[in-house]
Phi, psi and omega in degrees: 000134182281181138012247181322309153296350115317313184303318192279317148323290183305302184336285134021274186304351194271337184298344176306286190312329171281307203297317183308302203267022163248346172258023198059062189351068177281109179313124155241184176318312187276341193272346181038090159046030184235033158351283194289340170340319178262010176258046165090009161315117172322133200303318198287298211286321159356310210289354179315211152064146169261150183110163174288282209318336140326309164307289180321330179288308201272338171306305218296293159321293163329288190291001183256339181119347195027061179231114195292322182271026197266074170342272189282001151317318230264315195308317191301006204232351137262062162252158192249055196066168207321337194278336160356253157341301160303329168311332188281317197289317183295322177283357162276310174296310195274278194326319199273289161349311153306288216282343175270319191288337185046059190092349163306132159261012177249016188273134203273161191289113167334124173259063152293180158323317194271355176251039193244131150288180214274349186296309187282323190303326180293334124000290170306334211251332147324282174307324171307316197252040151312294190294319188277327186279356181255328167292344190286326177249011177315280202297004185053046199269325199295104200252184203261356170289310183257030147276331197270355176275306173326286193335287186326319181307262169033280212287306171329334207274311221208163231202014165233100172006297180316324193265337163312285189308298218311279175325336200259335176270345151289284173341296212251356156316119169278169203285144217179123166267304177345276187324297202287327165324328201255041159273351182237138196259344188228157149331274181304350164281292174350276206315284202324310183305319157283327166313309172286347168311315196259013177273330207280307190309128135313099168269003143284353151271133210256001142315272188322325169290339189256341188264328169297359180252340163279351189268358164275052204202326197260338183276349190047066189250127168321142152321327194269310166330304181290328204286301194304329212280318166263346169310307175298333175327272207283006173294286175321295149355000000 
């Protein structure tokens, strides 16, 4: 599995987890028993269920913190996956834009992810999720015990070696916004990462808050761009 197809996966997976824990998390058929995860579940039990989208759930869960009051868990858990995102980002990015150019008929169209061919969009899609396992450790719950549990999560998804190490060395990286900025090569990956940034992130927790205003600052995100970029969030939302 590439990039992009974990990243679209984990998304993906999250919607099981809301609707479970909104129905008192009772496990159905598609979540293969990890329901219960974001209500106070034990860190082990997570490693249950059969299936991708299983895997995928208990990775997902991990990385929101397996915390039942974890606000913006639940925003990052509705999304319908990768094309999502891009959508929130091309329409945050094209309103701020629009709004700089002041009547330019020449402003060229947002190349997010979801309007990407698959080469770049798997680029785009690298750098997210880069932004999503470093935000996941903003708040400082990830100890080194539930890095090796995520990884194990991770790992399950995908059979390709390259992509392993890659996921096992952002995990055990200490948290650095620099590092993570200098994944995006273009404005709209910047804009993307941070939409997942502020999906993942508490932005009522002043760890986490402090580390999304350095991590819009290392993206060189315009100020109004970051104002449009969560606005559109919580517009979805």
């Amino acid at each position: 599995m590439n990039t992009r197809g974990l990243l679209d996966q984990l998304l993906k997976s999250g919607q099981d987890l809301l609707q479970n824990k909104a129905s008192g998390g009772k496990p159905n058929s598609a979540s293969g028993g990890v329901g219960g995860l974001l209500g106070g579940a034990n860190l082990g039990s997570l490693l249950g269920g059969a299936g991708g989208g299983a895997l995928a759930a208990g990775a997902m869960g991990l990385l929101l913190g397996n915390k039942s009051a974890r606000k913006l868990g639940g925003k990052a858990l509705t999304y319908g996956g990768l094309a999502a995102l891009g959508v929130i980002a091309y329409k945050a990015y094209g309103n701020w834009q629009a709004n700089q150019a002041a009547g330019a008929s020449n402003t060229a169209e947002p190349q997010t992810l979801d309007r990407l061919p698959a080469p770049q969009a798997e680029l785009h899609s690298q750098a997210i999720l880069k932004a999503l396992v470093a935000a996941a450790k903003a708040d400082g719950h990830v100890d080194g015990r539930e890095r090796q549990l995520i990884e194990g999560e991770l790992v399950k998804l995908t059979d390709d070696a390259e992509l392993k190490t890659w996921l096992d060395q952002e995990l055990n990286k200490a948290l650095d916004p620099a590092d993570v900025a200098r994944a995006a090569t273009t404005p709209e990956m910047a804009a993307e990462m941070y939409v997942a940034s502020v999906l993942m992130v508490d932005e009522e927790h002043f760890m986490e808050r402090a580390y999304l205003d350095e991590l819009a600052k290392q993206l060189k995100l315009d100020p109004a761009l970051k104002l449009e970029l969560e606005s559109q969030v919580r517009q979805a939302v």
